[in-house]
C-alpha positions in Angstrom: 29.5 22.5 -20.0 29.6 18.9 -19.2 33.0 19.1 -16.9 31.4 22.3 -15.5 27.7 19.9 -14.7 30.3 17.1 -13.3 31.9 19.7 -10.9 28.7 20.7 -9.8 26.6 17.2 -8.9 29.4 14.5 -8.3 28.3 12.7 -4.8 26.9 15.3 -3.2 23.5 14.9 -2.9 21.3 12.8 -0.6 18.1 10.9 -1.2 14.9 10.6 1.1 12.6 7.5 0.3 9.6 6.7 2.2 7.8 3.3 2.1 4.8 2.3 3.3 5.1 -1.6 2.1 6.9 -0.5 -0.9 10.1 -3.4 -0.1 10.4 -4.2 -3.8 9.8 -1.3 -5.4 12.6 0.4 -3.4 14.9 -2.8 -4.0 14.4 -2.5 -7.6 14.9 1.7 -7.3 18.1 1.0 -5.1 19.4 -1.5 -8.0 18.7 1.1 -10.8 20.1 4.3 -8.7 23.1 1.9 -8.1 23.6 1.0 -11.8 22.8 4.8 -13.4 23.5 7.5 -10.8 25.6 6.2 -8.4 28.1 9.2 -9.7 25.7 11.5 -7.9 24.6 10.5 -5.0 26.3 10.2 -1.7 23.5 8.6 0.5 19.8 7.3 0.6 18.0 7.6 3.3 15.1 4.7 3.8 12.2 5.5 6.1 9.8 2.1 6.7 6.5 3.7 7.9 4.9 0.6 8.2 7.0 -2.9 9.8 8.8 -4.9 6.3 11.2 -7.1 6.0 15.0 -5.7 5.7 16.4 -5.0 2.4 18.8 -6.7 0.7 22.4 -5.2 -0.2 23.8 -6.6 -3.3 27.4 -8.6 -3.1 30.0 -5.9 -2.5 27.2 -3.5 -1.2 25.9 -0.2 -2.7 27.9 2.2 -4.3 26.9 4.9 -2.2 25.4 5.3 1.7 22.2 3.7 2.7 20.8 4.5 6.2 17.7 2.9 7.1 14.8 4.3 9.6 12.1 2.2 11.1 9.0 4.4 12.7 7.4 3.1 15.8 4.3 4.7 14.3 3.4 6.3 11.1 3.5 9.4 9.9 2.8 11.8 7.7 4.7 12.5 4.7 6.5 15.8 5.1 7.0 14.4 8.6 9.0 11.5 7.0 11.1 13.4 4.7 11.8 16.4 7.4 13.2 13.4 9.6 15.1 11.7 7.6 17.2 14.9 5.8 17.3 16.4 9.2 21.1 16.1 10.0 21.5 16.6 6.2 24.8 18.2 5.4 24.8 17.2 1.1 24.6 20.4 -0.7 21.4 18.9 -2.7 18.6 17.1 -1.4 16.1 14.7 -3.2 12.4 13.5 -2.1 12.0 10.8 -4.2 8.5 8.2 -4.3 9.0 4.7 -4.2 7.3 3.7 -7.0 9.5 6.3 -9.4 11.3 4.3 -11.7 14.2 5.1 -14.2 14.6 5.3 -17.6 16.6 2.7 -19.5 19.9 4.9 -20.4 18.9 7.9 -19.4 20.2 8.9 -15.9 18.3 12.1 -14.6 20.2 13.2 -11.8 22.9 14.8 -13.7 20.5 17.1 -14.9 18.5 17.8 -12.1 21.8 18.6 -9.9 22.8 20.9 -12.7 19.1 22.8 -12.5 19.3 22.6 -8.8 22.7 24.7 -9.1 21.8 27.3 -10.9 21.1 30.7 -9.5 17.5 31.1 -7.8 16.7 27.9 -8.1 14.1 26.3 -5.5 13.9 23.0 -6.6 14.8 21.6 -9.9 12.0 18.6 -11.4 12.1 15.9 -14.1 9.5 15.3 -16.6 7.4 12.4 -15.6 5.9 9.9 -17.8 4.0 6.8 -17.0 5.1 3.1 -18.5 4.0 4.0 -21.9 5.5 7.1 -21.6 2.4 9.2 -21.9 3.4 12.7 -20.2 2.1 12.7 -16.3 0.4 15.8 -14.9 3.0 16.7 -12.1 3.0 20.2 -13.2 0.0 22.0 -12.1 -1.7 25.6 -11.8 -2.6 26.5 -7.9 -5.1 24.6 -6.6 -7.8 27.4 -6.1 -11.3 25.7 -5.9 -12.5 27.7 -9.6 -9.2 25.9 -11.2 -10.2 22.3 -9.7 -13.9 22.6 -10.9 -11.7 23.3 -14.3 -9.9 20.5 -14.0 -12.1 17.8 -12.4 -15.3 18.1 -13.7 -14.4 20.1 -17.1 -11.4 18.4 -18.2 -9.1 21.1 -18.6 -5.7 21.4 -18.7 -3.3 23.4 -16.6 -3.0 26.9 -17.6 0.4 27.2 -15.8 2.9 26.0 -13.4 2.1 27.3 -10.0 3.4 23.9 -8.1 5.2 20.2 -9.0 4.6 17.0 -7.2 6.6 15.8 -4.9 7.3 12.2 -6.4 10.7 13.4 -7.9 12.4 16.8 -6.8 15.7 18.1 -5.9 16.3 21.3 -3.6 19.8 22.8 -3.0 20.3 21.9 0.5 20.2 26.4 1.3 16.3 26.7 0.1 15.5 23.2 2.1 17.2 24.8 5.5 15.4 28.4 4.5 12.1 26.9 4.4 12.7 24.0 7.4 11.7 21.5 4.8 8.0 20.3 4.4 5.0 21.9 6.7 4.0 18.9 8.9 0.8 20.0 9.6 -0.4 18.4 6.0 -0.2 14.5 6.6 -0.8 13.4 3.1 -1.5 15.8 0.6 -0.6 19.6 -0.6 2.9 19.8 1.1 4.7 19.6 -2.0 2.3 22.6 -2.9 2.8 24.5 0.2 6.5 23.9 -0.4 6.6 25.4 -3.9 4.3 28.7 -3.2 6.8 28.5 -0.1 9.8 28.2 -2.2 8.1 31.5 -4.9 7.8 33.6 -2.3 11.5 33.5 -1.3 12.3 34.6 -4.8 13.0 31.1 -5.9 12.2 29.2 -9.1 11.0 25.9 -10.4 12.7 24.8 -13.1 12.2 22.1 -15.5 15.4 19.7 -15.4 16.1 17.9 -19.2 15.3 14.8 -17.4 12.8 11.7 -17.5 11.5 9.5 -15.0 8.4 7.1 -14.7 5.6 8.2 -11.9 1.9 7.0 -12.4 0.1 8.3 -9.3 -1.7 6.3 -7.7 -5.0 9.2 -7.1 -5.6 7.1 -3.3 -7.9 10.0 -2.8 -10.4 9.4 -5.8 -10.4 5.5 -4.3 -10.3 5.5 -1.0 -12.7 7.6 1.9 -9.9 7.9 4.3 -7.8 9.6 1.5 -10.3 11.8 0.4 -10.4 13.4 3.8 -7.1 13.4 4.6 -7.0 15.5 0.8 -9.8 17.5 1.8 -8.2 18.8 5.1 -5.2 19.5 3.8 -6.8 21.2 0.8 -8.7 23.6 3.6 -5.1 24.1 5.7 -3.6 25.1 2.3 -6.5 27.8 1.5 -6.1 29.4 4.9 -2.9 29.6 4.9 -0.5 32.4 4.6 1.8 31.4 1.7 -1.6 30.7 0.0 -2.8 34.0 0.4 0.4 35.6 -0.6 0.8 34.1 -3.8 -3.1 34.5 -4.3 -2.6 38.5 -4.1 0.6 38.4 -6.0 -1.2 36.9 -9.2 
């Protein structure tokens, strides 16, 4: 199994990071990738959304590719990702959030690329934890306005996995091209959802990778006003659309 999982994932994946300010955090991502998965990946693609200074390449450089991009404005986040895998040729591709960290010793990638690889799978996902490794809720039920008035103002918990977060997720590069990667019409918020009911209706699967990572959202849109509209829009974008009302009937 394990030369089989080697055969599969060695250097051929690429990675899409976007930063909005996030310098350090991706310096310190960049060192870990570097140190635990550098076996994997083939490239990492950095997208500054906002002007930063340069980052810094270690002595000798990185062990794999890194291509940076520097927008003249901002943009959204689907926008960023569908940019910067555009030209893509990797057989695996990975959205990965700035402020994901790894585990100490235990290298996720390996795992995910094996998920990724298997037969009818969408897009392969890693548990995520936060520092004190209390389990994150990236796996969630469809966001139908009855199950949020479940989950916001009762406290419940998800019934089911309908859609993962897009902080950590790796697509085989044939179910990224199928779909034409994230729907830009969502700035912000609900394109990883409208990429995994996207993703179900092809026939394709989410699956759960043997893998951990750290991701503590950051919930901008229970903070901040600008946020909360941008979530609000994309929330009534994602109701009237068709893969929502697809998966709504199929249920």
């Amino acid at each position: 199994m394990k030369v089989r999982m080697r055969a599969v994932c060695s250097k051929r994946l690429v990675v899409s990071i976007v930063s909005h300010g996030h310098g350090e955090d991706i310096q310190r991502l960049l060192s870990h990738l570097a140190l635990q998965s550098a076996p994997y990946i083939a490239r990492i693609v950095i997208t500054h959304n906002v002007p930063e200074p340069a980052l810094r390449a270690p002595q000798g450089g990185w062990p794999f590719v890194v291509q940076t991009l520097h927008n003249q404005m901002p943009l959204g986040f689907g926008a960023n990702h569908n940019k910067a895998l555009l030209d893509a040729t990797e057989a695996f591709i990975c959205v990965l959030n700035p402020d994901v960290q790894l585990l100490e010793g235990q290298e996720p990638f390996a795992a995910l690329l094996h998920a990724a690889a298997q037969p009818h799978a969408g897009c392969a996902y890693p548990l995520q934890v936060d520092r004190q490794g209390i389990v994150q809720d990236s796996e969630r039920e469809l966001p139908s306005p009855r199950a949020l008035w479940r989950r916001r103002l009762l406290g419940c918990s998800e019934r089911r996995t309908d859609w993962v977060n897009a902080a950590c997720m790796v697509l085989p590069m044939s179910a990224w091209k199928t779909l034409k990667g994230f729907d830009e019409g969502y700035f912000m918020y609900c394109e990883d959802v409208d990429l995994c009911l996207r993703l179900r209706l092809q026939g394709l699967e989410l699956i759960k990778a043997p893998a951990h990572v750290i991701h503590a959202g950051q919930r901008d849109s229970h903070r901040r006003l600008r946020h909360l509209v941008w979530h609000l829009r994309s929330l009534l974008r994602l109701w009237t659309s068709v893969a929502y009302r697809r998966i709504q009937s199929a249920k």
